[in-house]
N, C-alpha and C positions, 0 to 999 in steps of 0.2 A: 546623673549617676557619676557618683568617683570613679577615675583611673586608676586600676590597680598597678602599685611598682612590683620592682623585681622583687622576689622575695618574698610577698605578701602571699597570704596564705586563703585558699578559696575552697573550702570543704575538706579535704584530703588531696587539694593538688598547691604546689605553690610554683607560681607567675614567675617566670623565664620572660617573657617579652609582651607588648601589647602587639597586634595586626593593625585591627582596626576601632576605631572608635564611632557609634551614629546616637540619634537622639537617646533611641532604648536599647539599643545594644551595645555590647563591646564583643573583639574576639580579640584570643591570647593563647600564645603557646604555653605550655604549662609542665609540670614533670609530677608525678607521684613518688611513692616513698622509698622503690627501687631505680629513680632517677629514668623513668622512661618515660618518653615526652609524648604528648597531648595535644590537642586542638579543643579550646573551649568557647562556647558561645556563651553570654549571661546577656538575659532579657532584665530591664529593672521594669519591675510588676506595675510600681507607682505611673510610669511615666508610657506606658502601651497600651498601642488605639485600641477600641472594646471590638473593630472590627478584624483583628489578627488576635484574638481570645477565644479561648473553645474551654467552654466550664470553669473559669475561673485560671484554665494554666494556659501556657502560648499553644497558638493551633501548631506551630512547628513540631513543640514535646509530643504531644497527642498525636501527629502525623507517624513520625518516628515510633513511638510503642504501636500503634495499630499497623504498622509496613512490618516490623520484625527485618527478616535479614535477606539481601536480594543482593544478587553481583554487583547492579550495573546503580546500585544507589551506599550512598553511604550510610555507615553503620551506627548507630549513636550505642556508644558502650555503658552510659551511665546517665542520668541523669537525676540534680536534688534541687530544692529549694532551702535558701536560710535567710535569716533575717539580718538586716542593717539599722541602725539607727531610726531611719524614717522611711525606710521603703522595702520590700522583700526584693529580691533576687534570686531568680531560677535561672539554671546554668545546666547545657549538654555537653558530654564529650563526646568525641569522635579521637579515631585512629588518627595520629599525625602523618600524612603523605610527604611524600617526595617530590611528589609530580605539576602539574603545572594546570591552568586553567586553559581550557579553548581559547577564549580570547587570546592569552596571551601567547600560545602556541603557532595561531592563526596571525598574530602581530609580526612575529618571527621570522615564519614559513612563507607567508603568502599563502596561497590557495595552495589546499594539501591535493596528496594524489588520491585518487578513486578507492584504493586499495585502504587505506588510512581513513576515508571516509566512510564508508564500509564498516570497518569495525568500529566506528564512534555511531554510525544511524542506530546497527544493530543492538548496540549497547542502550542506547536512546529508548527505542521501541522494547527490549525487556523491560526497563526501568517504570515505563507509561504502562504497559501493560500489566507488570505487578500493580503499580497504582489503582488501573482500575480494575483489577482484581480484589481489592481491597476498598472498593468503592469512593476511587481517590482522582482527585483532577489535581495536576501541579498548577498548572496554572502558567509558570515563572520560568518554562525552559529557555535561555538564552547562553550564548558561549562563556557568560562571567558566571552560569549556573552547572558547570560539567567541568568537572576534575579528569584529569588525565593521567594513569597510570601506566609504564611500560616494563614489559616484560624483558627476559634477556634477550630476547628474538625481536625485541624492536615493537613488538605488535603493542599498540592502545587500546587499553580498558576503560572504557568512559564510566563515571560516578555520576551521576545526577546531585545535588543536592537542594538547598536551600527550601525547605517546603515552606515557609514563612507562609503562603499564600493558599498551601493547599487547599481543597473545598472538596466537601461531600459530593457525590456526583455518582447517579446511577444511567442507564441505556437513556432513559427519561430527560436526564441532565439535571443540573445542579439541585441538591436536596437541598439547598440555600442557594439565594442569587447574593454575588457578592455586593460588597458594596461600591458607592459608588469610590470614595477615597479610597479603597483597594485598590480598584481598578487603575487610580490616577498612580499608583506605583510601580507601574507594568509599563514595559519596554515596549514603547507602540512598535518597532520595527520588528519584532517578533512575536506580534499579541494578533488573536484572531482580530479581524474587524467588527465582529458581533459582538464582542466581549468588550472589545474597545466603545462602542457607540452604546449598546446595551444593555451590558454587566450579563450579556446572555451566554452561558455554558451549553458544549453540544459535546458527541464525540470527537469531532473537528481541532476541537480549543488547541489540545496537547499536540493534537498531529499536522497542524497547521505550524506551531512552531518548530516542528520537527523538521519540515520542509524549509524554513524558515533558516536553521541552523544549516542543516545540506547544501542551502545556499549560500551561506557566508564562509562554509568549509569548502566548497569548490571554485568560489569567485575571490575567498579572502577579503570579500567586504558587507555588512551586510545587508540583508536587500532591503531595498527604495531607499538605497544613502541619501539619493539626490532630491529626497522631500525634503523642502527646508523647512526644517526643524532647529529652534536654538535654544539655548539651556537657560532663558531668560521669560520663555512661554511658560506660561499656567501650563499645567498636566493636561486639563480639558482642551485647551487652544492644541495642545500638540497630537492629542489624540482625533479631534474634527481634522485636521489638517493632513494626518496622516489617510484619513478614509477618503478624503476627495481625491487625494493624490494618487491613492490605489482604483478610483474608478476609473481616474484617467491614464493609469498606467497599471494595467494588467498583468499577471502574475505571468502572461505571455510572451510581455515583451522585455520583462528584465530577465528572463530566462533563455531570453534567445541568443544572446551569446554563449552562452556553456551548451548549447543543443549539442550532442556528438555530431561527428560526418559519420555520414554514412558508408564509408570506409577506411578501415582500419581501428574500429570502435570496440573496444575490450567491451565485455560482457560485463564486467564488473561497472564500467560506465554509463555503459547503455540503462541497465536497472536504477542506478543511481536517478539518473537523467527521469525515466519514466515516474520514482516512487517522489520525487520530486514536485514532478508536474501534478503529479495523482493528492498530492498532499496539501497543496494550493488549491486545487479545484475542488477539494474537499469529494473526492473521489472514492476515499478509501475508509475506510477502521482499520484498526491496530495491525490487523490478522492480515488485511487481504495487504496493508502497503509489508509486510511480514512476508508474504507469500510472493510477493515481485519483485524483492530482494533475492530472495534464495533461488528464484528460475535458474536453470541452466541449461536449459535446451533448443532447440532452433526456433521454440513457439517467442522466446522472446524477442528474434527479429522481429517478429510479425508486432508484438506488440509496442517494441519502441519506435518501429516504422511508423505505426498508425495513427499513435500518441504523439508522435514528435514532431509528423507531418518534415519528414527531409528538406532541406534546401531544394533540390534537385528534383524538381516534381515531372514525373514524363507523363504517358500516356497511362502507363499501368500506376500511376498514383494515383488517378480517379477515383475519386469517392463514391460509396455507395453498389449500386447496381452495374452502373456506369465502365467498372472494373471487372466486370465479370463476364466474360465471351460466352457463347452460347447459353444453354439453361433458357431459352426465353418462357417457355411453357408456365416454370418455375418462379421466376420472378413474377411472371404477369400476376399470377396466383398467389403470392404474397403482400405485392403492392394493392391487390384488389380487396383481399379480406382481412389485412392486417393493418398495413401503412395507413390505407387510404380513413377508416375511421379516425385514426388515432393523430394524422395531419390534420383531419375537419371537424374540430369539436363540438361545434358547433352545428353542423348538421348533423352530426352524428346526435349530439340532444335534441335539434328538432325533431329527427325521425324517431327518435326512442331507440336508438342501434344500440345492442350490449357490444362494449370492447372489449378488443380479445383479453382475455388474461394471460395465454401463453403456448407457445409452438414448440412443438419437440419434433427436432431434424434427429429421422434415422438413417440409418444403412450401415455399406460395408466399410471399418476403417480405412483412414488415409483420402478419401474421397472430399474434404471440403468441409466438413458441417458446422465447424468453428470459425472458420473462414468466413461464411455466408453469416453465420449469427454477426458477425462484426459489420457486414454491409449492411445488417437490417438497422443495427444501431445508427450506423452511418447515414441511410436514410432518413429516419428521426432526426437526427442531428441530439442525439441522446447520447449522456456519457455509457460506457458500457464496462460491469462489472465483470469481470470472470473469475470463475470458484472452479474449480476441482471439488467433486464430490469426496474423495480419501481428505482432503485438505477440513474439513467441516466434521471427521470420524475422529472419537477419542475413547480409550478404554475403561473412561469414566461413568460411571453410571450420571447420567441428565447430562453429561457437560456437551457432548454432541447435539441435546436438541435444545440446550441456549447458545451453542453457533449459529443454530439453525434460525435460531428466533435473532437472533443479532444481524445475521447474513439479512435478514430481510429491513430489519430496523434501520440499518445503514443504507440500503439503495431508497427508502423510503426518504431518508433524511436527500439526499439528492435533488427532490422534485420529481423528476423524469428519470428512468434509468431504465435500459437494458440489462438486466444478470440473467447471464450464460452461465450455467453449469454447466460442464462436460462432464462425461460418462454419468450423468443422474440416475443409470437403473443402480449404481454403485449405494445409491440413497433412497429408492424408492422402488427396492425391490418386493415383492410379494408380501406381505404380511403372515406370519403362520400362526397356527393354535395351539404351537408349542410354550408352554410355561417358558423353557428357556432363551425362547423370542422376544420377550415380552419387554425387553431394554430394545430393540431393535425395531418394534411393532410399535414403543412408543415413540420414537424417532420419526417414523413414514406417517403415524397420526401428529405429531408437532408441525411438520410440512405442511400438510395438507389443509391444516387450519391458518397456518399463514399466506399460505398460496391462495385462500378463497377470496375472491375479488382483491387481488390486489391492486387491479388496475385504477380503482378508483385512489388509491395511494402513491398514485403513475409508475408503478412497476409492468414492465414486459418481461416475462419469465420465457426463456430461451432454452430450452435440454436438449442435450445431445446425448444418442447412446449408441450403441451396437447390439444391442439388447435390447429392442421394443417388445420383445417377446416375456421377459421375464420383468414388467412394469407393472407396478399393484394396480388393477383393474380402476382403482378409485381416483386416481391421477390422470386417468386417461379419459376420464366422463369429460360431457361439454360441462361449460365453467370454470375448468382447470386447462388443461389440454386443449383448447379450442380447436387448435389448427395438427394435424400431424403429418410429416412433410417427410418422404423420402429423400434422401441426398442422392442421388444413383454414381455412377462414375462417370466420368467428366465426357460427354456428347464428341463428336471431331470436332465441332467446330473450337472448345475449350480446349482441347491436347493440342490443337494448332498453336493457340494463346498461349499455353505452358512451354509447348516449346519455344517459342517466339522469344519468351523472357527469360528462359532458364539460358540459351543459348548467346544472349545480349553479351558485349563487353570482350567477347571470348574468342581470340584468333581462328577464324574461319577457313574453310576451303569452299571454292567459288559453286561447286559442286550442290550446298546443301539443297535438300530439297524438303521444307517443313511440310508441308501437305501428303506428302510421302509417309512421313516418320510419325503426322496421325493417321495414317491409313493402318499403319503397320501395328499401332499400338489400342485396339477396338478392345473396349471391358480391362483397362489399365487404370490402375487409380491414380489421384491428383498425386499422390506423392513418389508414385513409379517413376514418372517422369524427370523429376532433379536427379534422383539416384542414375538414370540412364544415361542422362548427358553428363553427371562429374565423370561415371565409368567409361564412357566413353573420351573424355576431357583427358581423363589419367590414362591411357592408352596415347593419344596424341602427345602429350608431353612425353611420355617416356621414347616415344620416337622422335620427338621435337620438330612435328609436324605442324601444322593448323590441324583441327577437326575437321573431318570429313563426313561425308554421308557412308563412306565404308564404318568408321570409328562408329557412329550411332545406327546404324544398323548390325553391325554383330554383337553392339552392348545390347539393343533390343530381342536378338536370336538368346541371349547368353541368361536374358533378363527376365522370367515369365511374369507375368501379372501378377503382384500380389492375393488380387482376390482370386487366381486360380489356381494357389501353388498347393502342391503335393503337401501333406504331412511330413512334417522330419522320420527320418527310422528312428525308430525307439534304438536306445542303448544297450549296449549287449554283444556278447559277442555270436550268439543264434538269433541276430536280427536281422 
């Protein structure tokens, strides 16, 4: 294909500068007829592989009109086809930016801050998620694929582009497997390994680069630099090369230098750190690595602790059971009818034993049941999902029971997986015979069809609620519900535990007496406890003492057990 000079004239734009030039491409700044400048792409038809063509035009044209208009991708303003001498030429335009690509941002900067990485994942995951909203796989996310856009406040807008490689792709995966020289044009240091070895699409593909990118944006180089790779290898030689290299060097150990400390770890780090890790292990869909972003509450210690496994391992980092003070009643009882088939598969087929399909831990908030759901994973040695039932609700008609069916198709793609709902009566409450139920009633029937034997697709279904009382009867038969396990509040020998750790680190007086302060705290819940010692903590600083056993015993007198407290007085002023 000719170089177009300056001047020459391309449909209704004429050529200001070339970019870049490749076998069937060119791109070129361009101006239209009130001199406002352009970004064009032109594909020459004659000289394009038949595997980047979708009906006769570039699958890129065809990606672009089926996306329409999304923030976090670029916008294609026009596109035509015209003829040349001996070949046609089809050309898109795009808005002319300002801004700069990742790569070269990241060439700059060095590894950006958490806050900056942040608003380019976020951007990342709308972009993939319109895609597959629109039954699309990129394919091709890498730092020389993401335009940078900044605002006057400094903040980055990521663009996705280049769909050159897009592919059809439903839950299912690829409604076409690509081909193999596709695939030989894909950036093995940001390409799934399945994709690379077997042109295989999953939901994974796009989210694995995504972690991929998160990592070249917090390390500033990008990961498995150190597979030797050289620009002189066949496509295939570099892609075998890269798959060995990643079995022998796990997405564990290049990430264990950026693991946060365990103190003084922004929030915004710490999610990063986990949606990372979760995107490598092929942990998550769009939604859930979405939903471990946006945490902002104390549950997300809990989860980058668990995920991240701290440098600093003590006694309370025990995995499992292991970590958990008293309750032995409890454990015994779930390691006997749950763990123990599900560790011996094989006896479990010789005797014929049905596995569990799923436990719902109740009782009174604050007591554990999320916590415990985490140990039971831990025992498995199973990744473990966690959803928020609100998280899976949309005011769309079906679009909550294809979360639903996704939430399950994702822990499926796993192998083995523990998903924890919390609060699930929020999702599987009563069914009723109201006509205007009937969007709500077909929600708790979508469930229940997925939930039927799921274990044979190695799902462990884990519900928490506070509500067992108000749980549609049909969820709670055996073959769903197997097991139903109260959580109660934490026994003495566990308040001793809680204090023990809550107290850890924290300038003492010789006085304390922890066996005491569980004596004192009977029918308190697990989470009573941190609240008593920071109150009591923040009494001692403000006298700039050590903590005492006076300081935690009048935060105790001042503090009544959650699960006994009075009603608030209603508002008012006759109240």
């Amino acid at each position: 294909m000719i170089e177009f000079t300056q001047g020459s004239h391309i449909g209704d734009y004429s050529v200001l500068y070339l970019i870049t030039a490749k076998a069937y491409t060119q791109t070129y700044c361009v101006a239209d007829e009130k001199n406002n400048q352009f970004f064009m792409k032109l594909y020459d038809m004659k000289a394009m592989p038949k595997e980047l063509l979708h009906s006769q035009e570039p699958k890129e044209v065809w990606a672009y009109r089926k996306l329409g208009t999304c923030a976090n991708l670029m916008h294609m303003t026009s596109f035509s086809r015209i003829r040349k001498t001996a070949y046609d030429i089809t050309y898109m335009v795009f808005p002319l930016s300002r801004g700069k690509l990742l790569s070269q941002y990241i060439d700059e900067k060095g590894p950006l801050s958490p806050r900056e990485a942040m608003d380019i994942t976020l951007g990342l995951i709308n972009a993939v998620q319109h895609m597959n909203d629109h039954q699309l796989c990129h394919l091709d996310i890498t730092p020389q694929n993401i335009l940078l856009e900044s605002d006057e406040d400094g903040k980055l807008t990521a663009k996705l582009f280049d769909l050159e490689h897009a592919i059809e792709y439903n839950v299912n995966g690829a409604l076409r497997l690509p081909s193999v020289k596709q695939v030989e044009k894909l950036n093995p240091f940001y390409t799934h390994s399945d994709l690379l070895g077997k042109q295989k699409v999953t939901g994974m593909t796009d989210i694995f680069s995504i972690g991929a990118v998160l990592f070249a944006m917090l390390s500033g180089k990008k990961p498995w630099s150190d597979c030797p790779l050289t620009s002189d290898m066949p496509a295939v030689a570099q892609h075998l090369k890269m798959n060995e290299w990643r079995k022998e060097h796990p997405s564990s150990e290049i990430i264990e230098p950026l693991r946060p400390s365990k103190v003084g770890t922004s929030q915004t780090a710490a999610n990063l750190f986990v949606a990372m890790d979760m995107a490598f292990k092929g942990e998550a869909n769009i939604k859930t690595l979405l939903h471990v972003l946006h945490i902002e509450n104390t549950e997300l210690d809990r989860i980058a602790e668990e995920t991240s496994l701290w440098n600093a391992r003590t006694v309370d980092d025990l995995q499992g059971f292991a970590s958990i003070a008293g309750m032995d009643d409890l454990k015994q009882k779930v390691s006997q009818y749950i763990l123990w088939p599900l560790l011996h598969p094989e006896k479990a087929e010789q005797y014929l034993l049905q596995l569990p399909n799923g436990v719902l831990l109740y009782g009174p908030p604050g007591c554990g049941k999320t916590y415990f759901a985490s140990k039971i994973a831990e025992e498995l040695h199973w990744p473990m999902k966690f959803i928020t039932s609100s998280s899976l609700g949309s005011p769309y008609i079906h679009e909550t029971s294809n979360n639903i069916k996704e939430m399950f198709q994702s822990a499926a793609a796993c192998g083995h997986c523990v998903l924890c709902i919390d609060e699930i009566d929020g999702l599987l409450s009563k069914r009723s015979a109201l006509e205007s139920e009937r969007s709500r009633n077909d929600e708790v029937n979508e469930f229940l069809a997925a939930f039927n034997e799921c274990h044979k697709r190695g799902i462990l279904v884990v519900g928490t609620t506070n509500r067992k009382d108000i749980i549609d009867p049909a969820a709670l038969r055996a073959g769903r519900f197997d097991m139903q396990i109260e959580i109660p509040a934490p026994d003495e020998k566990m308040r001793q535990r809680l204090f023990e750790i809550y107290l850890r680190n924290r300038p003492l007086a010789d006085d304390i007496d922890v066996p005491a302060l569980a004596q004192m705290t009977v029918h308190y819940a697990s989470a009573d406890v941190p609240f008593v010692v920071n109150e009591a903590a923040l009494m001692a600083a403000i006298e700039d003492v050590p903590i005492s056993q006076r300081h935690l015993t009048n935060s105790i007198q001042h503090h009544k057990s959650s699960l006994d407290a009075t009603p608030l007085r209603p508002i008012g002023f006759n109240a």
